[in-house]
PAKOLLUM-904213 format. One record per residue (C-alpha): x, y, z; residue number from 0; residue in one letter. Coordinates in nm, 4 decimals. Last residue first. Example, Ala and Ser with C-alpha at 12.3 -4.5 7.8 and 13.67 -1.06 7.14 Angstrom:
<sites>
1.3670,-0.1060,0.7140,1,S
1.2300,-0.4500,0.7800,0,A
</sites>
This chain:
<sites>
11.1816,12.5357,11.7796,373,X
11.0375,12.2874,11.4773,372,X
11.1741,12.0667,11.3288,371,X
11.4328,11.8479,11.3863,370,X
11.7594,11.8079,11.2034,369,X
12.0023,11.8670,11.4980,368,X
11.9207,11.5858,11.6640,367,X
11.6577,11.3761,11.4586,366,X
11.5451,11.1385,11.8169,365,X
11.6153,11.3094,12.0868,364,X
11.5021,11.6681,11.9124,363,X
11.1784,11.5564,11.8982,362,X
10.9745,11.7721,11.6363,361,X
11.0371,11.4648,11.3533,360,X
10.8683,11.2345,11.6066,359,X
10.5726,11.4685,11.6255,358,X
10.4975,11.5298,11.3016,357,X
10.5544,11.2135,11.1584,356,X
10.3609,11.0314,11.4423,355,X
10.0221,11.2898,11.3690,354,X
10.0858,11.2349,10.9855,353,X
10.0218,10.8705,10.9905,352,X
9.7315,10.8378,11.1785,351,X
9.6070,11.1219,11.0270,350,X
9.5521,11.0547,10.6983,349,X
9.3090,10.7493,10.7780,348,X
9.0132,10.9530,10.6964,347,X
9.1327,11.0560,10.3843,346,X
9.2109,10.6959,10.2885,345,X
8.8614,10.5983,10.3007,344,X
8.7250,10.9037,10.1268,343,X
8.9520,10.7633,9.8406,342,X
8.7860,10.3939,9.8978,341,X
8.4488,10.5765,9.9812,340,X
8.4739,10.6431,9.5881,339,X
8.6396,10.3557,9.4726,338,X
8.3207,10.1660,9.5646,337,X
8.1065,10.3594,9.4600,336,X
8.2835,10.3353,9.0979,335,X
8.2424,9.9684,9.1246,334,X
7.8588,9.9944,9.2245,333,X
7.7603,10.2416,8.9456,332,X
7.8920,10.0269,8.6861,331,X
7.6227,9.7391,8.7517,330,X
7.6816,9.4434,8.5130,329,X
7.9939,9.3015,8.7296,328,X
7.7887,9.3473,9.0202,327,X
7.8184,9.0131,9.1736,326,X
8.1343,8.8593,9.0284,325,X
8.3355,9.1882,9.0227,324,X
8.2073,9.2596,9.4092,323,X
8.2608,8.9097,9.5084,322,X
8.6464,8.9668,9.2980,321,X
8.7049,9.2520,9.4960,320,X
8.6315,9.1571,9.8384,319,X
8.8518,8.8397,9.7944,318,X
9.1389,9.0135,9.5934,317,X
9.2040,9.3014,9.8535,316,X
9.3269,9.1247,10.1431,315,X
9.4827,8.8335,9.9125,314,X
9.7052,9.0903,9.7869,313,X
9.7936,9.1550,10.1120,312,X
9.8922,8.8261,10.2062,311,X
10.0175,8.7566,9.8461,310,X
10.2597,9.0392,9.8643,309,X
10.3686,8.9745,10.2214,308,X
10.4956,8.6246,10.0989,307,X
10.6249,8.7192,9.8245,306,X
10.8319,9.0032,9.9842,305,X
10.9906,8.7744,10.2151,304,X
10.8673,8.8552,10.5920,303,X
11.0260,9.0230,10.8428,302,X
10.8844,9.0936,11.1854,301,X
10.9309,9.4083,11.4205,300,X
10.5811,9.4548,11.4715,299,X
10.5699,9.8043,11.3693,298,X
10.8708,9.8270,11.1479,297,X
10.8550,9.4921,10.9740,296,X
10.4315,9.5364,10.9043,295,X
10.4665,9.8890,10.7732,294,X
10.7940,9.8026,10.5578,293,X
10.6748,9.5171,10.4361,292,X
10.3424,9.6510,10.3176,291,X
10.4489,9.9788,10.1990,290,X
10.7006,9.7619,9.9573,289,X
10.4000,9.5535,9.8010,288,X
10.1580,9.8767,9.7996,287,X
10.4580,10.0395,9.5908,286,X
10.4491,9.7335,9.3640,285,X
10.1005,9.8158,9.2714,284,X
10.1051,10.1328,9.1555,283,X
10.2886,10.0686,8.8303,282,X
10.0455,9.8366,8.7514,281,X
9.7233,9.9856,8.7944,280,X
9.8620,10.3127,8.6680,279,X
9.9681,10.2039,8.3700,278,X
9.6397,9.9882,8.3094,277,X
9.4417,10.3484,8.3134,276,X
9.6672,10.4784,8.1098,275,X
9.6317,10.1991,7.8454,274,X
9.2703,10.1847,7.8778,273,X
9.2266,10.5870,7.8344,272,X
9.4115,10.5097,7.5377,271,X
9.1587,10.2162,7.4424,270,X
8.8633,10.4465,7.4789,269,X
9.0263,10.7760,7.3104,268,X
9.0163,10.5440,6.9611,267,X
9.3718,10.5762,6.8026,266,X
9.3366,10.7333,6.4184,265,X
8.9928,10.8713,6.5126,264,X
8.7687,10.7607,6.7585,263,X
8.5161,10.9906,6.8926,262,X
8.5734,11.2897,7.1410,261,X
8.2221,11.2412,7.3647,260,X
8.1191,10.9082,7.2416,259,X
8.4734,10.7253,7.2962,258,X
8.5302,10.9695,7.6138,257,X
8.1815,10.8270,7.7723,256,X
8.3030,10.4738,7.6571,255,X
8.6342,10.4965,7.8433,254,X
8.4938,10.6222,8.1494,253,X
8.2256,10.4148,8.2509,252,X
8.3606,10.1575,8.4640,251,X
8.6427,10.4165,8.6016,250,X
8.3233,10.6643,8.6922,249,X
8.0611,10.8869,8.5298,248,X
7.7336,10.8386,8.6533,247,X
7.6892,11.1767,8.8131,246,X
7.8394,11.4038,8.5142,245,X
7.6453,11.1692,8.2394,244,X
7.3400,11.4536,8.2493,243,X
7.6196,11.7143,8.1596,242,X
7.7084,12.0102,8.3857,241,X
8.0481,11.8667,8.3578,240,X
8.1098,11.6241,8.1205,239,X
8.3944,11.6900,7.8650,238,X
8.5514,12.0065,7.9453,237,X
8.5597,11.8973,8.3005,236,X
8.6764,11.5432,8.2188,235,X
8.9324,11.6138,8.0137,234,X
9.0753,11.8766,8.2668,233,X
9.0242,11.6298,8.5584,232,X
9.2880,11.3557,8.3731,231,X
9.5297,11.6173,8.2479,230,X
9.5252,11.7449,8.6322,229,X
9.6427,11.4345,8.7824,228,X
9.9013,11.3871,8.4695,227,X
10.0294,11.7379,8.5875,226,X
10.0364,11.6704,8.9268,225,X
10.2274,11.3709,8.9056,224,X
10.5197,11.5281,8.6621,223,X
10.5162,11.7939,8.9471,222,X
10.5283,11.5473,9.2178,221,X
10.8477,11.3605,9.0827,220,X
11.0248,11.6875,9.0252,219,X
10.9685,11.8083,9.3540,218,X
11.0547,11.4447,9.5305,217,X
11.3898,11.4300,9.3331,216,X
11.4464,11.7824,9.4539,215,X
11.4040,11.7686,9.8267,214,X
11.5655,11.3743,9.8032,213,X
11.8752,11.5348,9.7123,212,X
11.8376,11.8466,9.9398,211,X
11.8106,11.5656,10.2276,210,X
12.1153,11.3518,10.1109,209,X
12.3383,11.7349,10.1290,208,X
12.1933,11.7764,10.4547,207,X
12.2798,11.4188,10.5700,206,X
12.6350,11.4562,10.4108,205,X
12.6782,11.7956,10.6001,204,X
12.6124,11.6593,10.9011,203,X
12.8693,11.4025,10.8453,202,X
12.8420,11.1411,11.2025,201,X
12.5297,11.0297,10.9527,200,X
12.6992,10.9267,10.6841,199,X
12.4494,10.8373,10.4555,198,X
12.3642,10.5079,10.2748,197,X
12.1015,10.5024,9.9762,196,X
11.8416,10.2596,9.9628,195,X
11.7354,10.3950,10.2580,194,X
11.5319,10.6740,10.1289,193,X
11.2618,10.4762,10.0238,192,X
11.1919,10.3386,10.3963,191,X
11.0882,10.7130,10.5044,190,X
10.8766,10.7309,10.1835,189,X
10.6987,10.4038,10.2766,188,X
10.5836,10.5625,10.6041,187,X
10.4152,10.8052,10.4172,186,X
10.2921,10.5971,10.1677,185,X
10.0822,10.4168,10.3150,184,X
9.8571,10.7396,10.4586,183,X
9.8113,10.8590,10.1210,182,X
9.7814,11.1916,10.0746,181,X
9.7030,11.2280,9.6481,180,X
9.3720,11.0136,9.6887,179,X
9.2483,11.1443,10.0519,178,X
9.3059,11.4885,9.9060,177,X
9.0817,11.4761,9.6339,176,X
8.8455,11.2286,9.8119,175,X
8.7622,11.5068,10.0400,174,X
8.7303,11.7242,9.7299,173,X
8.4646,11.4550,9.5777,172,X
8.2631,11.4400,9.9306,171,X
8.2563,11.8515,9.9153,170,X
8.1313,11.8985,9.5849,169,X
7.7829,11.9145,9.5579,168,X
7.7721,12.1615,9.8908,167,X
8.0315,12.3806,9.7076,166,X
8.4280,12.4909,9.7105,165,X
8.5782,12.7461,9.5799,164,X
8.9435,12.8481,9.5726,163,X
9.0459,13.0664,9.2897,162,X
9.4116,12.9915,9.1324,161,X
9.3911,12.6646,8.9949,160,X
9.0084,12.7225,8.8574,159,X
9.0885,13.0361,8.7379,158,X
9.3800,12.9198,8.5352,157,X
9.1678,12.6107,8.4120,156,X
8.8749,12.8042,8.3077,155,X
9.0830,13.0927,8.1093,154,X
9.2713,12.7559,7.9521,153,X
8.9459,12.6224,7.8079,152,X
9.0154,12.2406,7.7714,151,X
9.0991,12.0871,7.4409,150,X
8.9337,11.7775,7.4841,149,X
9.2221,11.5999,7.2209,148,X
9.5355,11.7888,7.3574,147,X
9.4372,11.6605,7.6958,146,X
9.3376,11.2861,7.5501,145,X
9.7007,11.2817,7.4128,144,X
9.8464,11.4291,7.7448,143,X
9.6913,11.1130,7.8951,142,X
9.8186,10.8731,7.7091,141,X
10.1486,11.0276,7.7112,140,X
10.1574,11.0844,8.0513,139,X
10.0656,10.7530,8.1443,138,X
10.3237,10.5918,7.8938,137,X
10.5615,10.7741,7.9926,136,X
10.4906,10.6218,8.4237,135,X
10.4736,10.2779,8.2663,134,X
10.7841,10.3026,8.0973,133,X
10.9698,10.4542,8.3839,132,X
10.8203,10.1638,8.6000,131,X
10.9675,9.9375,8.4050,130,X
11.3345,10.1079,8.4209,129,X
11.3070,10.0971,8.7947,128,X
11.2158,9.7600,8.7693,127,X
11.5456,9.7123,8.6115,126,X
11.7394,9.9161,8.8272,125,X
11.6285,9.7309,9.0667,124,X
11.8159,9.4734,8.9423,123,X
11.7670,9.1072,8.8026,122,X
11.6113,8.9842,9.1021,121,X
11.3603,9.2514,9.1033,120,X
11.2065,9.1373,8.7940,119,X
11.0745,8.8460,9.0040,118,X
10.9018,9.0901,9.2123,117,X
10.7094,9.2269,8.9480,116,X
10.6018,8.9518,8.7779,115,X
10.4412,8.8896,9.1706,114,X
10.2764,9.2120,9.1623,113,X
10.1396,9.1029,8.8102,112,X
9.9348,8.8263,8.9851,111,X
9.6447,8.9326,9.1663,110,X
9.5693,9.1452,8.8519,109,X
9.4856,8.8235,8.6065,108,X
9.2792,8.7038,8.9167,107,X
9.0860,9.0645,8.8801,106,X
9.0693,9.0910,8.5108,105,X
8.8861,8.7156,8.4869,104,X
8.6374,8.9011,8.7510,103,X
8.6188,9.2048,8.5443,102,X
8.5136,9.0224,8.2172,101,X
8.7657,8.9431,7.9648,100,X
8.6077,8.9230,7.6455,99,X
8.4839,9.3265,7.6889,98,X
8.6677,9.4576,7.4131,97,X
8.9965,9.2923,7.5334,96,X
9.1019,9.6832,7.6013,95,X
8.8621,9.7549,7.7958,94,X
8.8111,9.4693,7.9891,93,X
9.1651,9.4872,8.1282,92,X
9.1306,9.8448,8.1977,91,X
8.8740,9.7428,8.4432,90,X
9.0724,9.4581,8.5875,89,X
9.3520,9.7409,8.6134,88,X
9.1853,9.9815,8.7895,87,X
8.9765,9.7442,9.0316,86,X
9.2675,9.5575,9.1494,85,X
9.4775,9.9135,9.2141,84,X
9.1590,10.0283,9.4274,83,X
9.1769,9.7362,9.6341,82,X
9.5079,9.7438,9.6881,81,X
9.3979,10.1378,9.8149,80,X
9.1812,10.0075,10.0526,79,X
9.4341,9.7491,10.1741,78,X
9.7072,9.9884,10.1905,77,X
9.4469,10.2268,10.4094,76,X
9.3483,9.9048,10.6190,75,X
9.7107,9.8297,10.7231,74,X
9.7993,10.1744,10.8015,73,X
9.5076,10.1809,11.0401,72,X
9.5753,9.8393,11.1888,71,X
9.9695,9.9780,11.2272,70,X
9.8543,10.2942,11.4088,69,X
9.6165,10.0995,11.6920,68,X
9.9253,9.8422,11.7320,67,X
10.1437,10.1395,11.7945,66,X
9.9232,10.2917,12.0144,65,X
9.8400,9.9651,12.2296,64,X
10.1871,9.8967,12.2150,63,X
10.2649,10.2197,12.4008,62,X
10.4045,10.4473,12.1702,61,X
10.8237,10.5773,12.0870,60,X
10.9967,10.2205,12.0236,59,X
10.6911,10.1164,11.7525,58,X
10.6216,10.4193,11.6300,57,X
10.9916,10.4146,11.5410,56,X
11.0189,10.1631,11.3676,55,X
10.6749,10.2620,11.1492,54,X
10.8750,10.5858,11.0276,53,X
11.1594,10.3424,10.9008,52,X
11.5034,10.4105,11.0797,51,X
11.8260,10.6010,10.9184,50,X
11.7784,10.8507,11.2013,49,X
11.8567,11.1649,10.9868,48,X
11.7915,11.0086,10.6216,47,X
11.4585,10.8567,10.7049,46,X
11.3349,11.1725,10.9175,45,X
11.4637,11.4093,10.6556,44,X
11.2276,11.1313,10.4036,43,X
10.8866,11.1697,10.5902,42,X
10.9319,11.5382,10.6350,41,X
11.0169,11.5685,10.2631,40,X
10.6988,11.3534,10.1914,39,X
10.4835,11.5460,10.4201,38,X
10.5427,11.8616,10.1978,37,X
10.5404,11.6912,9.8703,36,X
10.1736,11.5254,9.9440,35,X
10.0708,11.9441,10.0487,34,X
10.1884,12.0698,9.7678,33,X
9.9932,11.7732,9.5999,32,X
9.7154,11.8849,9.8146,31,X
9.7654,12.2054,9.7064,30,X
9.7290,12.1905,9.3218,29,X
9.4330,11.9356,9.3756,28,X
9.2578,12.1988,9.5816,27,X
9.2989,12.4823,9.3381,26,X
9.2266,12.2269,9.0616,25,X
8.8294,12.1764,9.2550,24,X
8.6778,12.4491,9.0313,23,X
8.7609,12.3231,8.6755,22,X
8.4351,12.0609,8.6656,21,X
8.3219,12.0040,8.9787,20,X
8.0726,11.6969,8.8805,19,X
8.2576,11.5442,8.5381,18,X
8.6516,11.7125,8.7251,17,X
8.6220,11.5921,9.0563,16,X
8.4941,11.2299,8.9412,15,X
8.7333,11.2300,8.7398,14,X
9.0306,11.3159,8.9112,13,X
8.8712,11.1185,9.2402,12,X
8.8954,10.8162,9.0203,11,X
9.2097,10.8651,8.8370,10,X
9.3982,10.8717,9.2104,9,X
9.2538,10.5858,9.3188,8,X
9.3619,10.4157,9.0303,7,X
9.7236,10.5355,9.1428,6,X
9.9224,10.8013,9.0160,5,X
10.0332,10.9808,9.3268,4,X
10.2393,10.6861,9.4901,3,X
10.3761,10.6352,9.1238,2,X
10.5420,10.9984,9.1862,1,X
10.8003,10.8151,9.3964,0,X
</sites>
């Protein structure tokens, strides 16, 4: 679950935040994450309650006009954030193949893994559970690494966690804060997640005792994600804020301004920002495969193999990508741009998923006695 929060995406507005906000924008990722675990535990009572996917139950509840409004909106967020996950890991790619593979070769290399992926889901999920674990330790070790290495003023980052402030300069980079961390995909994935368990549901006490599971699996989850989130804008605030490089600074970039900033030492900074930043690519990109099929199966009532959805989506976010990689693959600024309006992107879209949440977890029809509300 905390992959959903440790997305490309998610590096990019972290870094951005931190090189042109420096500390002062932590307040906001603290509660937007509070906020992400708050509409995740309404997204996952409704699961467990009704046992239907959010995007099911758009479908029954709206006119089709609605519902087929709200599933082009969901679609377009998981594509923009696709997108995002292409661009992350082509670019970590590069880095770490010291520039041999350019993006575009990193792109097609991309539009693949997700199908790796869903092979290794024949042998268990367990199994790609156990992947994801690896890719989700190796984030936080990478990127507690280049913490420990930047050595951030902790003074700065308490006051910047606990004192809100918020500036002309910074509002488009705290918009893409929250866009980044509340994802509109993956709140009706989050309502499908919670199906892989069965529930009683004539047990009242089973579905509460399910629902104060999922409360504290989804706590734990987001805290590990908010700390890697706020690793990644520490390192950049002590590194580049109120610096000439704060306004160029993007994924592109990233690696080399750390490698000239920190130096390299027994493991160069570059390649371990490459390594986290290739985590995240990957281990984000499955999640974008499951949003898919449960977005497109709930609201049009259709069911489609996983491959198939997977390379239709994929295929979404590969074409734009790759003219953009082939095109501006010399021009950093563009990319990062790019991943920018991406976050802003998904901000926007916010709520057309949390609107139906809300009010289909208020009807009393529909989650009996676990609604919410009076």
């Amino acid at each position: 679950m905390s992959i959903a929060f440790l997305d490309p995406g998610n590096l990019e507005g972290d870094l951005q935040a931190g090189a042109v906000a420096g500390y002062s924008l932590l307040w906001l990722l603290m509660w937007a994450t509070a906020m992400g675990l708050l509409v995740q535990l309404i997204s996952a009572r409704l699961g467990v309650a009704t046992g239907r996917l959010l995007a099911e139950l758009c479908r029954e509840e709206y006119p089709t006009w609605a519902g087929m409004v709200l599933w082009v909106m969901a679609e377009l967020a998981l594509i923009g954030s696709d997108i995002q996950e292409v661009i992350g890991s082509a670019i970590a790619i590069k880095i770490l193949t010291n520039g041999l593979l350019p993006l575009w070769a990193g792109v097609i290399i991309t539009a693949l893994d997700c199908f790796v992926f869903l092979f290794l889901e024949n042998y268990g999920i367990r199994k790609l559970e156990a992947v994801f674990a690896v890719l989700i330790g190796t984030m936080a070790v990478a990127f507690a690494w280049m913490f420990g290495q930047a050595k951030p003023s902790g003074s700065e980052l308490l006051v910047g966690i606990l004192v809100p402030k918020l500036s002309s300069r910074t509002i488009q980079k705290a918009v893409g804060v929250v866009g980044c961390i509340i994802m509109p995909h993956n709140v009706f994935l989050h309502s499908a997640l919670v199906q892989s368990r069965e529930v009683n549901k004539r047990q009242k006490y089973r579905v509460q005792e399910a629902i104060n599971y999922y409360t504290i699996e989804s706590t734990i989850a987001l805290i590990v994600s908010f700390m890697i989130n706020l690793f990644v804008t520490t390192v950049f605030a002590k590194g580049f804020y109120n610096t000439d490089l704060a306004d160029s600074i993007g994924l592109v970039n990233a690696g080399q301004y750390l490698q000239d900033k920190y130096g390299g030492g027994l493991f160069p900074i570059l390649y371990i920002w490459g390594i986290g930043l290739l985590a995240a690519g990957q281990s984000s990109t499955i999640t974008g495969t499951y949003a898919g099929q449960f977005i497109m199966g709930g609201f049009l009532n259709f069911k489609m193999k996983k491959w198939l959805r997977a390379l239709i989506t994929r295929s979404c976010a590969i074409i734009p990508t790759i003219i953009v990689a082939l095109v501006f693959d010399s021009s950093e600024a563009t990319l990062d741009v790019l991943n920018e309006w991406l976050n802003v992107l998904q901000s926007i879209q916010i709520p057309f998923a949390l609107i139906p949440l809300l009010c289909l977890v208020s009807k009393e029809q529909i989650m009996g006695g676990f609604k919410i509300g009076p």
